[in-house]
RODO-2510 file (C-alpha; in nm, 4 decimals, decimal comma):
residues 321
     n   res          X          Y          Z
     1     x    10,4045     4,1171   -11,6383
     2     x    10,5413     4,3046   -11,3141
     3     x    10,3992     4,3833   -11,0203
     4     x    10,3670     4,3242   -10,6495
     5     x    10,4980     4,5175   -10,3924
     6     x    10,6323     4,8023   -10,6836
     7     x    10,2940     4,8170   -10,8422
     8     x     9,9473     4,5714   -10,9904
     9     x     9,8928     4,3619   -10,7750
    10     x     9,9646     3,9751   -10,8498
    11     x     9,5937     3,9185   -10,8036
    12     x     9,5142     4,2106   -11,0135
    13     x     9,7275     4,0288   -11,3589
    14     x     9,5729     3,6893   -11,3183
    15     x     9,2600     3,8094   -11,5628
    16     x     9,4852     3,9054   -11,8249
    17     x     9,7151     3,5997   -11,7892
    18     x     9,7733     3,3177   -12,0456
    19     x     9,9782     2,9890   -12,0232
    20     x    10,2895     3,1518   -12,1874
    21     x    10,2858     3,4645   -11,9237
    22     x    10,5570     3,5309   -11,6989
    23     x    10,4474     3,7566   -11,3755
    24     x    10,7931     3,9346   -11,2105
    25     x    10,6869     4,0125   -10,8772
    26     x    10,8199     4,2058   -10,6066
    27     x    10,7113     4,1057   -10,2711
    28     x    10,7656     4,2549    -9,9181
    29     x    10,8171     4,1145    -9,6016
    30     x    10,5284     4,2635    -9,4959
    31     x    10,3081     4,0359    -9,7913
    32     x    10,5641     3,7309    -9,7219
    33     x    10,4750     3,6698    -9,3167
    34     x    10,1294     3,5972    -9,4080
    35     x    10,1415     3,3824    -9,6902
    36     x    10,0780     2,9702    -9,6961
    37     x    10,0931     2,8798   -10,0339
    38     x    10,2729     3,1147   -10,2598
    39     x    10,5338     2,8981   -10,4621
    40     x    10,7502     3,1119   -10,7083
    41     x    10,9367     2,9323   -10,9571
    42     x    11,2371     3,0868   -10,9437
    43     x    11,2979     3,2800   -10,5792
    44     x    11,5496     3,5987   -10,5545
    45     x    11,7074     3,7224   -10,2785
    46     x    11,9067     4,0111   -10,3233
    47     x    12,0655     4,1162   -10,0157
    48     x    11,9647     4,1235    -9,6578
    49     x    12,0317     4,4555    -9,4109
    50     x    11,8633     4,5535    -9,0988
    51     x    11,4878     4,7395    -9,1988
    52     x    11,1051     4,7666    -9,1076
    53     x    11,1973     4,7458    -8,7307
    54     x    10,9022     4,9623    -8,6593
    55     x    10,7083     4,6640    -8,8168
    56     x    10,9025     4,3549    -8,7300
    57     x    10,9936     4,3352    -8,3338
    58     x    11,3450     4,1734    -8,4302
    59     x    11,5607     4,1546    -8,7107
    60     x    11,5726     3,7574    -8,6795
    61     x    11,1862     3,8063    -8,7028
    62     x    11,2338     4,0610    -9,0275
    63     x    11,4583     3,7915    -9,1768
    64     x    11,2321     3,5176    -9,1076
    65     x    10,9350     3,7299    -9,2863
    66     x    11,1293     3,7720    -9,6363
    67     x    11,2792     3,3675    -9,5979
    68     x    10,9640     3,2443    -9,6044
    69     x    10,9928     3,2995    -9,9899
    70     x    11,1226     2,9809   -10,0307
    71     x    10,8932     2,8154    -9,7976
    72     x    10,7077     2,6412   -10,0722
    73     x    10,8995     2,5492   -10,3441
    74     x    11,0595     2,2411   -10,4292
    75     x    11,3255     2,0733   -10,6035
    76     x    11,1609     2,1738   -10,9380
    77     x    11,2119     2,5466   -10,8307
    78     x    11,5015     2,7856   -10,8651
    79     x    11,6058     2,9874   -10,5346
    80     x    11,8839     3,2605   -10,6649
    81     x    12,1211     3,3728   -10,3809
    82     x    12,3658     3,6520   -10,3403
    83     x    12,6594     3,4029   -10,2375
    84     x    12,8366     3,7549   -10,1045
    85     x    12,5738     3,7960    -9,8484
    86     x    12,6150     3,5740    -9,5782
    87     x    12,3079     3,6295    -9,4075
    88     x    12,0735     3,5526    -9,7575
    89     x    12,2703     3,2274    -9,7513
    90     x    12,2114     3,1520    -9,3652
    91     x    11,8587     3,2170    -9,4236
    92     x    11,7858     3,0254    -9,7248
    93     x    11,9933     2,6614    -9,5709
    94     x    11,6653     2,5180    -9,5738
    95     x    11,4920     2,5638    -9,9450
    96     x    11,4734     2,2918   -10,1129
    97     x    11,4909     2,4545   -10,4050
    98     x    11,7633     2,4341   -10,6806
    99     x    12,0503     2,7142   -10,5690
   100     x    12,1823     2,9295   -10,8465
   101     x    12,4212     3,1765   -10,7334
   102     x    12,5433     3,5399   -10,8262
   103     x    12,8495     3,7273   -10,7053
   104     x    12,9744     4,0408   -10,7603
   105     x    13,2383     4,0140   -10,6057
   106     x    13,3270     3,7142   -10,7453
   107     x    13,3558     3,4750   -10,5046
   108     x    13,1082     3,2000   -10,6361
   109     x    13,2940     2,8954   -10,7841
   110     x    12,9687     2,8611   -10,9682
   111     x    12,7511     3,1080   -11,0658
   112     x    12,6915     3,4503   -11,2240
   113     x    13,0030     3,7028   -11,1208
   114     x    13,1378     4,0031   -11,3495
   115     x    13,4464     3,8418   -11,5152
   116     x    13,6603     4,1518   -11,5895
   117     x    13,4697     4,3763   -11,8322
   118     x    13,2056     4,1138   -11,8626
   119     x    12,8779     3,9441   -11,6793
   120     x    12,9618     3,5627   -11,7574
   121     x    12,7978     3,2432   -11,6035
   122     x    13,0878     3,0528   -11,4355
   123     x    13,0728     2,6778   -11,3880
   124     x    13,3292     2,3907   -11,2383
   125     x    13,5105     2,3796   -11,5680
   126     x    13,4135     2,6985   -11,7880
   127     x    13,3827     3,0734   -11,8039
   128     x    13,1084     3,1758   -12,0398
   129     x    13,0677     3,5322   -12,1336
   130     x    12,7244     3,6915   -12,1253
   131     x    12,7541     4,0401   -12,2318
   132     x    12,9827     4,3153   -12,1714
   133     x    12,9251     4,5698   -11,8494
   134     x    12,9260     4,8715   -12,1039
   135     x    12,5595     4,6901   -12,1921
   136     x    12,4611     4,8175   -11,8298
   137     x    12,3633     5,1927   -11,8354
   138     x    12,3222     5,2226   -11,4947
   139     x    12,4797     5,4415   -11,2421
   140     x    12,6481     5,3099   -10,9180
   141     x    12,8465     4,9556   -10,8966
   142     x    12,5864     4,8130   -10,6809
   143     x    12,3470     4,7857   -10,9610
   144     x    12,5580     4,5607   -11,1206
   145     x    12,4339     4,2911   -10,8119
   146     x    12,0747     4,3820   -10,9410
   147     x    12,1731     4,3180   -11,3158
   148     x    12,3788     3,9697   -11,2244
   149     x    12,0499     3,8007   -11,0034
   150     x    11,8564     3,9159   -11,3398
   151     x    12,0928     3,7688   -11,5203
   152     x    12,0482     3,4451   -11,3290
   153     x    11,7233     3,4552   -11,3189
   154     x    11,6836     3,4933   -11,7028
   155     x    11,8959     3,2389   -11,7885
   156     x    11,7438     3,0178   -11,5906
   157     x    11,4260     3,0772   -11,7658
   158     x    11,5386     3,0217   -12,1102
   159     x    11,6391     3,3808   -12,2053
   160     x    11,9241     3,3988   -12,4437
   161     x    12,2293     3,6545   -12,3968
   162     x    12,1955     3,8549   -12,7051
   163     x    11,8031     3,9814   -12,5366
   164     x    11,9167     4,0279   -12,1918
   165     x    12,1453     4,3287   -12,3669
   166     x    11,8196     4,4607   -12,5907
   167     x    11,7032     4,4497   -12,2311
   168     x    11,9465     4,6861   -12,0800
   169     x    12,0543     4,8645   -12,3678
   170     x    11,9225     5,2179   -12,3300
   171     x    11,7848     5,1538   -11,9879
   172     x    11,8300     5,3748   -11,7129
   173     x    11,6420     5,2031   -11,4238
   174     x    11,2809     5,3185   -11,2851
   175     x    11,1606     5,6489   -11,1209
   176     x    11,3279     5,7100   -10,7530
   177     x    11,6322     5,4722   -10,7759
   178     x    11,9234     5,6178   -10,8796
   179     x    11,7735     5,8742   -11,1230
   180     x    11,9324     6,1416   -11,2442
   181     x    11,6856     6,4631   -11,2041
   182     x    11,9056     6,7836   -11,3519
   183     x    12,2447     6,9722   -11,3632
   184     x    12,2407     7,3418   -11,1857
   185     x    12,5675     7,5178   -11,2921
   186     x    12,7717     7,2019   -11,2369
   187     x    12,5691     7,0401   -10,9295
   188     x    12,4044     6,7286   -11,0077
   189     x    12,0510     6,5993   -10,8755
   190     x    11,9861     6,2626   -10,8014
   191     x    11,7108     6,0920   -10,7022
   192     x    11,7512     5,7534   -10,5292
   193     x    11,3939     5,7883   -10,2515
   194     x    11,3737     5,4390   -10,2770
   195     x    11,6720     5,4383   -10,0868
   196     x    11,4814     5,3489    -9,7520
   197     x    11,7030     5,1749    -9,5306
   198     x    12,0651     5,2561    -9,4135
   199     x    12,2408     5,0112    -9,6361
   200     x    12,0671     5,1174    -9,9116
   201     x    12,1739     5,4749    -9,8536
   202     x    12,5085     5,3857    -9,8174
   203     x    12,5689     5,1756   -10,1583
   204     x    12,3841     5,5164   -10,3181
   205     x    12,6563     5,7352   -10,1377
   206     x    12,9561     5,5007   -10,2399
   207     x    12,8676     5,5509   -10,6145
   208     x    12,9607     5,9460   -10,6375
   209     x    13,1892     6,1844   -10,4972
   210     x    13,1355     6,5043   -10,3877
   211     x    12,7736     6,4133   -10,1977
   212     x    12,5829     6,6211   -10,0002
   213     x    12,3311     6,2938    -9,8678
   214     x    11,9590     6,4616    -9,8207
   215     x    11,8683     6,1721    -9,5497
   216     x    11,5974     6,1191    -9,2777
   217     x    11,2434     6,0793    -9,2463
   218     x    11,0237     5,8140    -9,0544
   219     x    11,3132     5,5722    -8,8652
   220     x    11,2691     5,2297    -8,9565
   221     x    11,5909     5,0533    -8,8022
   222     x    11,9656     5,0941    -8,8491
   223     x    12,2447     5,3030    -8,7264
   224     x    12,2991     5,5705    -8,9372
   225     x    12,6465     5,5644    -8,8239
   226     x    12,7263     5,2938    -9,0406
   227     x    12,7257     5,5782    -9,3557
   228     x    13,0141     5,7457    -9,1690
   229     x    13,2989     5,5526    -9,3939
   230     x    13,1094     5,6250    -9,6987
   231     x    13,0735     5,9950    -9,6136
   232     x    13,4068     6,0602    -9,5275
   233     x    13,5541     5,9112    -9,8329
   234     x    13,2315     6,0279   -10,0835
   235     x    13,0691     6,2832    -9,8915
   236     x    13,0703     6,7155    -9,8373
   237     x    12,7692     6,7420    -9,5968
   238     x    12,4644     6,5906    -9,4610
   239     x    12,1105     6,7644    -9,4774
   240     x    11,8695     6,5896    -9,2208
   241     x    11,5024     6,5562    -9,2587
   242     x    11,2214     6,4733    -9,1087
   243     x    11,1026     6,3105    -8,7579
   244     x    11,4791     6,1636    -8,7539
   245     x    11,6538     6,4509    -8,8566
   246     x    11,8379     6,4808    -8,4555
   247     x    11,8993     6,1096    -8,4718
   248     x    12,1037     6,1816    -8,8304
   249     x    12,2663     6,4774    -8,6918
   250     x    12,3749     6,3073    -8,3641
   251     x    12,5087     6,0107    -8,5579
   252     x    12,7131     6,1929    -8,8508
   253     x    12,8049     6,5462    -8,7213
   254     x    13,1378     6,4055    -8,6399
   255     x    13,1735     6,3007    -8,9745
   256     x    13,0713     6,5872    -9,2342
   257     x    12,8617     6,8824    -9,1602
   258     x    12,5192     6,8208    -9,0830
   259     x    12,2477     7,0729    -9,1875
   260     x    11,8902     7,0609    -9,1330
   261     x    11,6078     7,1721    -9,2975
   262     x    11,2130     7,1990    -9,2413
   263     x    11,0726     7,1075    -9,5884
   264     x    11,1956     6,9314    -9,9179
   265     x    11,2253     7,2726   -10,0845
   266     x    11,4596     7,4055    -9,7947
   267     x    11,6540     7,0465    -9,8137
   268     x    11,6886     7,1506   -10,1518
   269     x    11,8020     7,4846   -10,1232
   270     x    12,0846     7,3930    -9,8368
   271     x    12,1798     7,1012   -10,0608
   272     x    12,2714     7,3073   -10,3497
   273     x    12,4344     7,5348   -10,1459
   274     x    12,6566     7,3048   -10,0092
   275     x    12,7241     7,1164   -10,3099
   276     x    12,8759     7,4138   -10,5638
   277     x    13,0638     7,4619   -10,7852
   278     x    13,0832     7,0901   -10,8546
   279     x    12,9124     6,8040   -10,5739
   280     x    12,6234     6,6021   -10,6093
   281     x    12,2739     6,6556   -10,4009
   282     x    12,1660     6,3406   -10,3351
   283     x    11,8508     6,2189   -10,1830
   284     x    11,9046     5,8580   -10,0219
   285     x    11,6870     5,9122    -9,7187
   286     x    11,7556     5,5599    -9,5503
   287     x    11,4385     5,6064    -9,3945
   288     x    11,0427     5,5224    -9,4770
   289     x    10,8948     5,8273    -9,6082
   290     x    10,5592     5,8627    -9,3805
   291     x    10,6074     6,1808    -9,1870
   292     x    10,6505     6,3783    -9,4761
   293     x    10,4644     6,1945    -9,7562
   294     x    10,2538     5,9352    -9,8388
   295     x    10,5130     5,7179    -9,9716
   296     x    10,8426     5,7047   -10,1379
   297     x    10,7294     5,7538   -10,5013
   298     x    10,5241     6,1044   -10,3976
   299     x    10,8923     6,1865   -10,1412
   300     x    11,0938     6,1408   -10,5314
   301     x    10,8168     6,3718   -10,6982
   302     x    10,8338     6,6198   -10,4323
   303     x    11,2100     6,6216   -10,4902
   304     x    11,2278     6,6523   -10,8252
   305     x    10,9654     6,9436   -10,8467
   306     x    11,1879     7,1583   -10,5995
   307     x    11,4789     7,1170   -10,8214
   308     x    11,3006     7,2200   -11,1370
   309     x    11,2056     7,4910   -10,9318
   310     x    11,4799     7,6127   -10,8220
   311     x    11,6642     7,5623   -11,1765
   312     x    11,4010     7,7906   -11,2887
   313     x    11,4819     8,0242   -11,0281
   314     x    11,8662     8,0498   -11,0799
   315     x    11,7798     8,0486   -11,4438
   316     x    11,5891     8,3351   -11,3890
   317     x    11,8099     8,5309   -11,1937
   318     x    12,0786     8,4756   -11,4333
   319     x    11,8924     8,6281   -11,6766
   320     x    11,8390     8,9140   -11,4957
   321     x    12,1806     9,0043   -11,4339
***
């Protein structure tokens, strides 16, 4: 069963458990500071970035918040690391939990790392192949770390190769990560709103070319600065939103063009402009979502409507000529 932070609460499944049910739960910083006895079996940290600033007062205090996963298990329990991340391995020194790591950039000795074309589980004296990277129907490289600490994770719990790719065959991830919304007369849509912090925004930038970013909102933490490499090597333009739509324009005008807009449907509209005959509009706000919307998910919906929208619009119009 899943839930957590993403959906059901874990208190909500606990009815409709049995003994042989496995609960896959997100959980926030925000649920971790507060807990005192929450003991997963097997622990994942993906990656660690600077975020929820306007919650935590530091960033040590933010990464002491999302450690305190580990805080209860023992040396029965599994805590899977991202060995490329070398503040998720700082942090985590201290579990007591068994370590199982994942690489994609294949620097664990041991561990799960792509192998060439494949995801393999590499130990002190073998290489053993998974399944192939073509099983992952995914867009953007840095989905592949997602797919590896799930591999990990899986394995550990008994899962056998041949389901993880039954798993991933034909999926396309979830609503607001990476989801491709439409094609306008050779501009692509894509919706990654659950792109809420910088780093986020900048691994959703590095996967296309051609990019005109849609980013701002609520600011949370981070220097939007830091997407200037991946804008000048990926990106066409910049269309800021929201309450930190000066502080993206400030930080990136040197970079691309920076336009700004007043409403999702204007963002939009400026995007598309920007992006023909043959870019990609992408919305990877790198910020929380709360002056505009109630969350992320409603941000993505908003999105997507305004592109239908206007698809129906140039549709339309070509019609009429």
């Amino acid at each position: 069963m899943v839930g957590g932070n993403i959906g059901t609460p874990l208190s909500a499944q606990v009815d409709q458990a049995t003994a042989d049910t496995m609960h896959v739960i997100e959980t926030s910083s925000f649920q971790l500071e507060t807990t005192t006895t929450f003991r997963p079996w097997i622990a994942v940290w993906l990656n660690f970035a600077d975020d929820h600033l306007d919650r935590h007062p530091t960033v040590a205090a933010y990464a002491a918040a999302k450690a305190r996963i580990f805080a209860n298990q023992s040396a029965n329990d599994w805590a899977v690391l991202n060995s490329d991340d070398a503040a998720v391995l700082a942090h985590a020194r201290h579990a007591k939990a068994q370590r199982v790591l994942f690489s994609l950039q294949g620097a664990a000795r041991e561990g799960f790392v792509v192998d060439g074309d494949w995801i393999a589980r590499r130990t002190a004296t073998t290489v053993n192949r998974l399944f192939p990277v073509t099983a992952v129907e995914l867009a953007g490289r840095h989905m592949l770390n997602n797919v590896l600490a799930a591999a990990a994770a899986a394995h550990i719990a008994g899962v056998e190769a041949r389901a993880m790719v039954d798993a991933l065959r034909g999926f396309h991830g979830l609503p607001h990560v990476m989801e491709p919304v439409a094609a306008i007369r050779g501009v692509r849509f894509v919706n990654d709103s659950k792109a809420t912090n910088v780093e986020a925004a900048r691994r959703s930038i590095e996967s296309f070319e051609r990019v005109v970013a849609i980013i701002g909102g609520r600011y949370k933490g981070g220097d939007f600065a830091e997407l200037g490499e991946a804008l000048s090597t990926h990106g066409r333009a910049v269309v800021a939103i929201g309450e930190s739509a000066s502080r993206v324009r400030d930080s990136l005008s040197g970079v691309v063009p920076v336009l700004e807009a007043a409403s999702m449907r204007e963002a939009v509209e400026r995007g598309y402009e920007a992006a023909k005959p043959d870019g990609v509009v992408l919305l990877a706000p790198a910020c929380s979502s709360f002056d505009w919307f109630r969350d992320y998910a409603e941000r993505g919906e908003v999105f997507k409507r305004e592109v239908g929208r206007l698809r129906e619009e140039i549709g339309t119009k070509k019609g009429e000529q």
